[in-house]
N, C-alpha and C positions, 0 to 999 in steps of 0.2 A: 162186764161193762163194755160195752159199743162207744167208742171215744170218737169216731169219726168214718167216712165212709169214702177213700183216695180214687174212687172210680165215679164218676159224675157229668152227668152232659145237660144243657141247656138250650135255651132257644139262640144260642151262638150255633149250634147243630143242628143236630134231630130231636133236641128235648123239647119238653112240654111248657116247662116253667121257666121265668128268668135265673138271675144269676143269685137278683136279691129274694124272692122267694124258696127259691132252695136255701140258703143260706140261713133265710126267718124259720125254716123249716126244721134244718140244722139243729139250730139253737133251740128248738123247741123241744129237741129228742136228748137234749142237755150233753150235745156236741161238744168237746172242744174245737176242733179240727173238721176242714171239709176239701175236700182237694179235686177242684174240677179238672177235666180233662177232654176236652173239646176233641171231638174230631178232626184230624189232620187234614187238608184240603185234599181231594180227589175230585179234580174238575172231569176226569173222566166217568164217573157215576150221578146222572141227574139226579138219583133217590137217594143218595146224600152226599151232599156235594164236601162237607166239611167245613171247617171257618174259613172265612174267606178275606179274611185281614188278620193275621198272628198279631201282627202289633198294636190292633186295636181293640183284640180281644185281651191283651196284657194286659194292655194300660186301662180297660174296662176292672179285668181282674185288682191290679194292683190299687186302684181307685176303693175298689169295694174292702180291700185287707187295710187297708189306712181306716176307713168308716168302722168297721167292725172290731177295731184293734181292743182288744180286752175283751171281748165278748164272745168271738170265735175267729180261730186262727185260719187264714187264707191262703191254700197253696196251687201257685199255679204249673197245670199238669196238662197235660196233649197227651192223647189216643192216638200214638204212631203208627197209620198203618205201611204196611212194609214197600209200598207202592206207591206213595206220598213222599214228596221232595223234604227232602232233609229239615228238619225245624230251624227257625230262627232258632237265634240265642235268646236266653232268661228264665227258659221253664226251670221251675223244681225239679221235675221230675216227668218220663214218660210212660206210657201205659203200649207196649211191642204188640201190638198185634197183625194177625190176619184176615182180611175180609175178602180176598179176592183169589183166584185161582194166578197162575201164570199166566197172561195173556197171553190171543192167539191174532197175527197180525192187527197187534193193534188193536183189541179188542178184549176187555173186561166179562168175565163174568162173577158176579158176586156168588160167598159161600154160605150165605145165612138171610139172603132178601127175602123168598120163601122156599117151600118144599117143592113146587112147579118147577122155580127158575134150578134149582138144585138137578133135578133130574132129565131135565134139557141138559144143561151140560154132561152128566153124565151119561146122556145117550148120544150126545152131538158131538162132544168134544173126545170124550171115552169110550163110546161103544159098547158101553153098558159094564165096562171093567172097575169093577168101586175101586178094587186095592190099589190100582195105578193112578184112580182120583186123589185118594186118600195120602199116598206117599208126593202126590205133587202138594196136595197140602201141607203136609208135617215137614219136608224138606223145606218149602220157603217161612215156615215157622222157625225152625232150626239156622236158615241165613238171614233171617228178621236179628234173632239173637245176637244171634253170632257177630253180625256187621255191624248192629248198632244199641248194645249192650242195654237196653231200657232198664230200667231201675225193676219196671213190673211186668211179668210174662202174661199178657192175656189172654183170657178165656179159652186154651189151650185146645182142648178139642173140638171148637164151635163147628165142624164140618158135620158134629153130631147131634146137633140141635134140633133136627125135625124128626128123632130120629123115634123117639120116644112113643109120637104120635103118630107121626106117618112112616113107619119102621119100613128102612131100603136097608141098611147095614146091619148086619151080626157082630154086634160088640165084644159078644163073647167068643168069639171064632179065638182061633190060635194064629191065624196070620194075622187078622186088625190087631189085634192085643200086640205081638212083636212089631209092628211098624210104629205104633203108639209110643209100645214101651221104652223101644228103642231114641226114637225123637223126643222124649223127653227125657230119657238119661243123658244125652247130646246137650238139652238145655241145662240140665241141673251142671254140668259139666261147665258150662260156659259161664252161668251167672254166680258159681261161686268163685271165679275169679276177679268180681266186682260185687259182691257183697248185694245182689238183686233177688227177687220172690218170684214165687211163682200166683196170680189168684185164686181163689176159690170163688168162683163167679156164679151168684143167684139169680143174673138177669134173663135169663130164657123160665125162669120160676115165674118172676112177673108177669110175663108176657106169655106167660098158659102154655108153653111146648115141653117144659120138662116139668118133672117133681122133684128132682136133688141139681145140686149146681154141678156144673162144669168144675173140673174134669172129675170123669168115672170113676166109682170107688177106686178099681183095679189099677188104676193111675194115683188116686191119692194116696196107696199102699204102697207105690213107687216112691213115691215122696217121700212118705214116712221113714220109710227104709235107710232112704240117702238121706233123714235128718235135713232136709231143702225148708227151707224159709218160705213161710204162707200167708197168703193175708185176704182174708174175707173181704168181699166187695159185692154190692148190690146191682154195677152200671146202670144206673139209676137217671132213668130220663123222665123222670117227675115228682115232685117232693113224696108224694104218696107210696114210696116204695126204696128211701133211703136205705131201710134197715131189713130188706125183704126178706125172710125167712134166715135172718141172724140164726135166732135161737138155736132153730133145728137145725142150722149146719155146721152151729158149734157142738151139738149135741151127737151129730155122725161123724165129727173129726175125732170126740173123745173114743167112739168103740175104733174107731182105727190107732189110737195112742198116742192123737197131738193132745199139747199139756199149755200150748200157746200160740198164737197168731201173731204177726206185725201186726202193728196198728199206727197211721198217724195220728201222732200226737206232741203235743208244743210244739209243731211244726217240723219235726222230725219223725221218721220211721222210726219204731223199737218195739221190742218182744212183750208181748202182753200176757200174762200167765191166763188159765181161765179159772175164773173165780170156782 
C-alpha cells in the first residue's frame, strides 16, 4: 500500500498542476499523505527559477491542509538545493539535493537540464575527464548533507540520468563504482546521526531517460548493507505520475532484501512493512 508520495512539485515550480489538483489527485489514489516540496529559489537559473515567495507558498500550503483536514494530510516540504539560500522557517521537512556543478566565476551549470548542456560542461569545464566531474558532484552532495542535515537525501546519483540513453559514463567501471560508493557511505554516515533517508526516485522513469529509479542497483546494495532508511518517491511534477512505477520498484528493492520503506503517513515519516 502506497500511503503517500513526500516528493512533489507544482506550478509553485516547474510542475504542471496546481497545488489543489495534485492533492484531488492524491485523494483519488486513496492517499492519506501528500508532501509538496517546491523548489528552493535559484534566481541564478532562468529554467527553473524556484518559488519565488517561501512565505506565500506556506501560507498557500498551510491554507490548503486547513481545507483538506480529514480527507488528506498536508505536509509542507522544499527541494533544498545546495546552492539556494538557506530556507525560511516552517517546513516539515527538506528534500537535500543537487542540481548544479560548483560554479565557475560566477557561473552555473546545471546537472540534469539535458544530455547537450551536460557535456558542454564536461568538455568546457572538464576537459573531457568524467571522474573529476563526477567527484565535483558527489563531494557537494556529501557537503549538502553534511551542512544541512535534510530529513531526505535526493535522487542521489542524478549526474546519471542521461546516461541510460545517451550513455557518456561506465557505471560499471571500478573507479565510478568507488567514488559513488564511497560518497554515499559518507551520507549514510551523516544522516544516521539524525534519523534522515536516503530516496528511491522514479522521476527520470517518467520523463523517458531511465527504466529503474535512482540510485543504481550497486548503490541500493550499499544501502541495504548499511540497513540506511528508504523511501520511494515519484518527484512528481504532474498528478499523472504520482505513484510512477511504485510497483516495480518495490518489486526490485525485494530481490535486493528490503522488507520496508518509510512512508509519510499521519503526517509523520515511519517504516512501512511490504505487504
Amino acid at each position: 500500500m502506497f500511503y503517500s508520495n513526500a516528493h512533489t512539485h507544482s506550478t509553485w515550480c516547474d510542475g504542471k498542476d496546481s497545488l489543489e489538483d495534485m492533492a484531488q489527485a492524491a485523494i483519488e489514489l486513496g492517499f492519506t499523505d501528500l508532501g509538496f516540496t517546491c523548489h528552493s529559489p535559484a534566481l541564478f537559473d532562468p529554467s527553473c527559477l524556484g518559488v519565488q515567495n517561501e512565505v506565500t507558498y506556506q501560507t498557500a500550503l498551510r491554507k490548503l491542509k486547513k481545507t483538506l483536514a480529514g480527507k488528506l494530510n498536508i505536509s509542507l516540504g522544499l527541494e533544498w538545493d545546495y546552492y539556494s539560500a538557506d530556507p525560511i522557517d516552517g517546513y516539515d521537512y527538506t528534500v537535500g539535493s543537487v542540481h548544479y556543478f560548483p560554479p565557475r566565476q560566477g557561473i552555473f551549470r546545471s546537472v540534469d537540464e539535458s544530455p547537450e548542456s551536460l557535456m558542454k560542461t564536461l568538455n568546457e569545464w572538464y576537459r573531457g575527464d568524467q571522474m573529476q566531474m563526477v567527484r565535483d558532484y558527489y563531494d557537494t552532495v556529501v557537503r549538502h548533507i553534511d551542512q544541512n542535515h535534510s530529513e531526505i537525501v535526493g535522487h542521489f546519483d542524478l549526474i546519471t540520468k542521461f546516461n541510460e540513453k545517451q550513455p557518456w559514463l561506465d557505471e560499471d567501471s571500478v573507479e565510478y563504482q568507488a567514488i559513488a560508493s564511497k560518497a554515499l557511505n559518507d551520507v549514510i554516515d551523516i544522516i544516521q546521526t539524525y534519523d534522515g533517508m536516503v530516496e528511491i526516485n522514479t522521476g527520470a522513469i517518467s520523463r523517458n531517460w531511465r527504466t529503474t529509479p535512482y540510485p543504481n542497483p550497486f548503490l541500493l546494495k550499499l544501502l541495504k548493507k548499511r540497513d540506511c532508511p528508504i523511501i520511494i518517491t515519484s518527484d512528481s511534477h504532474e498528478t499523472s505520475t504520482l505513484t510512477c512505477h511504485f510497483p516495480e520498484t518495490v518489486e526490485l528493492l525485494k530481490t535486493i532484501g528490503f522488507t520496508e520503506t518509510m512512508q509519510l503517513k499521519d503526517g509523520i515519516f515511519q517504516a512501512i512493512p511490504f505487504d
